[in-house]
Legacy VTK file of the C-alpha trace (Angstrom):
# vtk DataFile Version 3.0
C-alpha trace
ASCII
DATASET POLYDATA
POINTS 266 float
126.237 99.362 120.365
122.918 101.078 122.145
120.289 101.580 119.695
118.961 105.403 119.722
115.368 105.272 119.210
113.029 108.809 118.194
109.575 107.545 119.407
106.441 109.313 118.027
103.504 109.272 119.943
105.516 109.059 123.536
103.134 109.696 125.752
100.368 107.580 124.212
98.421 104.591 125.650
100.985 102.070 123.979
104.148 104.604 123.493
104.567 105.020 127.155
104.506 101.632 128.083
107.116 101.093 124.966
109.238 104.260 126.617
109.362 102.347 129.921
110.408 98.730 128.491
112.925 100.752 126.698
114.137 101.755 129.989
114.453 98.433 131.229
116.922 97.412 128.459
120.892 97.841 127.820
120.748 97.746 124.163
118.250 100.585 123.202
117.923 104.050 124.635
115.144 106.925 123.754
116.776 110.041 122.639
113.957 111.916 121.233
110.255 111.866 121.301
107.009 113.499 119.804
103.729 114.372 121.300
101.878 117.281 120.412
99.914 117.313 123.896
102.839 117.494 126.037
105.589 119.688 123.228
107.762 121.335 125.344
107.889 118.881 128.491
111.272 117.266 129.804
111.107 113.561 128.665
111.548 112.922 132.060
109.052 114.533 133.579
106.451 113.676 131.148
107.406 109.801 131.267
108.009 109.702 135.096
111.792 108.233 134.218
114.092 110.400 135.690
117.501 109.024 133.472
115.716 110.409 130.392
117.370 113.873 128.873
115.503 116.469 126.342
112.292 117.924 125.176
109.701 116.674 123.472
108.861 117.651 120.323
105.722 118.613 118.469
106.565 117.146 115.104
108.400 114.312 113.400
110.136 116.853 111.746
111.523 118.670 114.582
112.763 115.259 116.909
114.599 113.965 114.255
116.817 117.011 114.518
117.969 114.407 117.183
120.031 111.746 115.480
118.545 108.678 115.789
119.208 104.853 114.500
115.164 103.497 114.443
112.269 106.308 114.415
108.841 104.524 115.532
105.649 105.684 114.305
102.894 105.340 117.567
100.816 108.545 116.411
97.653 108.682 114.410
96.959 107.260 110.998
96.789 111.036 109.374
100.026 111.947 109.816
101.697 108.407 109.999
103.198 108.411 106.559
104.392 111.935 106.505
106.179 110.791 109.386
107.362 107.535 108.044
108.685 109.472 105.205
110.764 112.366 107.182
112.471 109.476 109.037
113.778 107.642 106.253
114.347 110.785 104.850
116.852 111.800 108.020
118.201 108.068 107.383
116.668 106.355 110.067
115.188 102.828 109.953
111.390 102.783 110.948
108.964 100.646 112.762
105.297 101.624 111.882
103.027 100.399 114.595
100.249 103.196 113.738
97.656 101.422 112.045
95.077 102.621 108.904
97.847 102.942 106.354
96.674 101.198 102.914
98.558 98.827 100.649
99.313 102.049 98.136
101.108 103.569 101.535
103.195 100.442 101.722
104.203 100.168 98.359
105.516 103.769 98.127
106.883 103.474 101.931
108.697 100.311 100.321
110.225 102.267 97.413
111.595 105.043 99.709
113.436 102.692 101.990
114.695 100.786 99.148
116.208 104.118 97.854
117.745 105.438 101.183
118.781 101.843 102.280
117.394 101.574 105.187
114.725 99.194 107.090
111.241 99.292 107.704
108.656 97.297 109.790
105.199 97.440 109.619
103.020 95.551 112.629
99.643 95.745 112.785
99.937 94.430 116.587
102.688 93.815 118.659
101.372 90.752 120.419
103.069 87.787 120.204
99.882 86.359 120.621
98.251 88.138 117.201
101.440 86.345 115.659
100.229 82.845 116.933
96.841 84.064 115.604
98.163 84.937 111.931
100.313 81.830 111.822
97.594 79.766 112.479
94.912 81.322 110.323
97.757 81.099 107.484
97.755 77.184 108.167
93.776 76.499 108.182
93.178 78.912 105.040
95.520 76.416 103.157
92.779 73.984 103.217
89.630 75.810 104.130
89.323 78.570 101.512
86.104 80.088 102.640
86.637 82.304 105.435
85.648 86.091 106.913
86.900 88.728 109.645
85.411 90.188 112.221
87.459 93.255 113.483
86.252 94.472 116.846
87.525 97.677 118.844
86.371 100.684 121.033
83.793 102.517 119.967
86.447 105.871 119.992
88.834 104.110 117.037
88.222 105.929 113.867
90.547 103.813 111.657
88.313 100.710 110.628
89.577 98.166 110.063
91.756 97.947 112.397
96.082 97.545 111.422
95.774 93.856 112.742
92.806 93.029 110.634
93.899 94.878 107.681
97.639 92.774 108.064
95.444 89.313 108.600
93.473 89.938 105.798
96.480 90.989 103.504
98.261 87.763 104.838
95.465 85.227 104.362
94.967 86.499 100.682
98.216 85.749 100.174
97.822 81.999 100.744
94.406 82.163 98.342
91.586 84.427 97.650
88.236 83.322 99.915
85.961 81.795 98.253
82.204 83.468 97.578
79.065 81.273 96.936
77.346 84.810 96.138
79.312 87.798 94.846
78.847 90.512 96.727
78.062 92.664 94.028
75.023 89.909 93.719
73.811 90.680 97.330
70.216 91.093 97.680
70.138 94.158 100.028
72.355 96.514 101.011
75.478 95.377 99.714
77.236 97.210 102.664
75.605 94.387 105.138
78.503 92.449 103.268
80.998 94.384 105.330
84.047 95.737 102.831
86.223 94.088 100.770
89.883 94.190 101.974
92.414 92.307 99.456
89.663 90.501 98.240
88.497 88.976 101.924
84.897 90.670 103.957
85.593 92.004 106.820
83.164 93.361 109.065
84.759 95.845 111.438
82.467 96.746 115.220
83.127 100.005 117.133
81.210 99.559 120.739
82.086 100.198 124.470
83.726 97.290 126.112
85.976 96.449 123.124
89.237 97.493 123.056
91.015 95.305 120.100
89.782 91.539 119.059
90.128 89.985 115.470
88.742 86.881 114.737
88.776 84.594 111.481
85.437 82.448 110.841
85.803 79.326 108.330
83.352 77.117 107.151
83.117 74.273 105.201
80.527 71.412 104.406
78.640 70.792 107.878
81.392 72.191 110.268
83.064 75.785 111.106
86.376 76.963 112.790
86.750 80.205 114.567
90.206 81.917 115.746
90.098 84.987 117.891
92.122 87.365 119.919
91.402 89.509 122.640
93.635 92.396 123.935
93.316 93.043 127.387
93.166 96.873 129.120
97.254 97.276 129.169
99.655 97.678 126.533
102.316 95.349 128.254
101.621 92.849 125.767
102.841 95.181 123.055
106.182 96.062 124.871
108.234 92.466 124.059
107.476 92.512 120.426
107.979 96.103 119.691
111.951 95.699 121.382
112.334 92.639 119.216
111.146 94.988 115.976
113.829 97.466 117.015
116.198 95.375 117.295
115.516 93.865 113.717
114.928 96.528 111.781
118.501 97.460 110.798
119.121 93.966 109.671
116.802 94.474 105.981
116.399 96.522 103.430
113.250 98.018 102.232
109.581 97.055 103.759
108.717 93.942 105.419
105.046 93.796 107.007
104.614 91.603 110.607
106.289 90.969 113.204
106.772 87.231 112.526
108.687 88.383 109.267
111.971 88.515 111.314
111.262 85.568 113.858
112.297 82.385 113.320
109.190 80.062 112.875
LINES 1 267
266 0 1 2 3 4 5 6 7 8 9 10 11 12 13 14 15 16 17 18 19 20 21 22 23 24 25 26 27 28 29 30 31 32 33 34 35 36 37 38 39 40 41 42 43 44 45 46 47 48 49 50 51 52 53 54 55 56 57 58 59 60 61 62 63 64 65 66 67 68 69 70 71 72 73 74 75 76 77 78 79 80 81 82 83 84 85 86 87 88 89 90 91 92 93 94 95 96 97 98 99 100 101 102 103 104 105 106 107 108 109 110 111 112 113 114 115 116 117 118 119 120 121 122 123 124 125 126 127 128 129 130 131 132 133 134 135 136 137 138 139 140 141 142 143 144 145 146 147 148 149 150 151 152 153 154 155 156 157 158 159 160 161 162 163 164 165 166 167 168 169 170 171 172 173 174 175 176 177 178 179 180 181 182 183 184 185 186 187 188 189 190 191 192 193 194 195 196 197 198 199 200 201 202 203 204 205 206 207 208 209 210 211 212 213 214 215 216 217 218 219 220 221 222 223 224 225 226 227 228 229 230 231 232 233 234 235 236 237 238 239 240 241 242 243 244 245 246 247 248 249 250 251 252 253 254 255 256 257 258 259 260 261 262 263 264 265
């Protein structure tokens, strides 16, 4: 059975290079997409793959009109849960790769799926390589329990931190809360030199040229640190393998699960 996937955000940096994987596959097939640059365009024309029928659409609202079996959300952080919502709401399952939604967003996300019965994945970053990265944090914070983030990306992102920092920070909480040898509140200075606290964890998020997405984990102990980073390159390629995988799994749950590893086999 061919999967019919609505895909918001279509003609973006990562959602075209999604569109085109899709493409490449037997199992999955776009039937509906949303940009509000290009509204109005043939699919085809706008994507550069001539097998591809329709128009896109301006809003969430108006491609689901198009049935669908997985909406993903690939737009801006703004309008990501309104979008989230309509989908579930047309009973499609989701995969939300826009990042900047907060734990509150989840939560209520999680409650909505639950209700319609339906599936929803939330990735902060597609890589497979971001899941070696979590993995592996998750292992070292077991033992070293005072760590930080640095979240580093373009100087153009406005969401700060970034989805992959804010889903690494969430996850290493999870195994236990840093430890602080000063509060924060207890800082001596501007407490914002600190960085913010995100589920209990700093994390100090850069916007510069020459960055385009890198999160890395610093631990330290007694005489010795560890440091695990990631660096995306200039292509979304690296995105493309995980996202299929994601909607291909997303029908198989109920309710919210959050990173990609969630439905891998580890």
């Amino acid at each position: 059975m061919t999967i019919r996937v609505c895909l918001a955000g279509i003609t973006g940096w990562a959602g075209s290079a999604l569109a085109s994987g899709i493409s490449q596959t037997n199992d999955i097939e776009v039937v509906a997409g949303v940009s509000r640059q290009h509204a109005g365009r043939p699919l085809a024309e706008a994507l550069g793959l001539a097998h591809l029928h329709g128009l896109i659409s301006a809003s969430a609202q108006e491609a689901l009109a198009a049935p669908c079996d997985v909406f993903v959300e690939y737009t801006k952080p703004e309008v990501a849960k309104a979008n989230v919502l309509a989908a579930l709401s047309h009973g499609a399952h989701v995969v939300i790769a826009t990042s900047g939604l907060s734990d509150v967003d989840f939560d209520e996300i999680n409650q909505v799926a639950l209700q319609q019965n339906k599936g929803v994945l939330a990735v902060g970053n597609f890589s497979m390589a971001v899941v070696l990265l979590q993995k592996c944090a998750e292992l070292v914070a077991k033992y070293i329990p005072e760590y930080e983030i640095i979240d580093y990306a373009s100087a153009g992102k406005k969401d700060a931190p970034s989805g992959t920092t804010r889903e690494l920070a969430y996850r290493l909480s999870q195994i236990q809360p840093p430890q602080v040898t000063v509060p924060i509140d207890q800082t001596q200075g501007p407490v914002e030199s600190r960085g913010t606290t995100l589920n209990g964890v700093q994390v100090h998020s850069i916007r510069l040229p020459g960055h385009i997405i890198s999160a890395e984990v610093l631990f330290g102990s007694i005489d010795q640190r560890l440091s695990i980073r990631y660096d995306a390159g200039s292509s979304a390629e690296a995105y493309v393998e995980g996202a299929l995988l994601a909607i291909r799994k997303v029908g198989t749950f109920t309710g919210l699960k959050r990173g990609l590893d969630s439905v891998m086999n580890f």
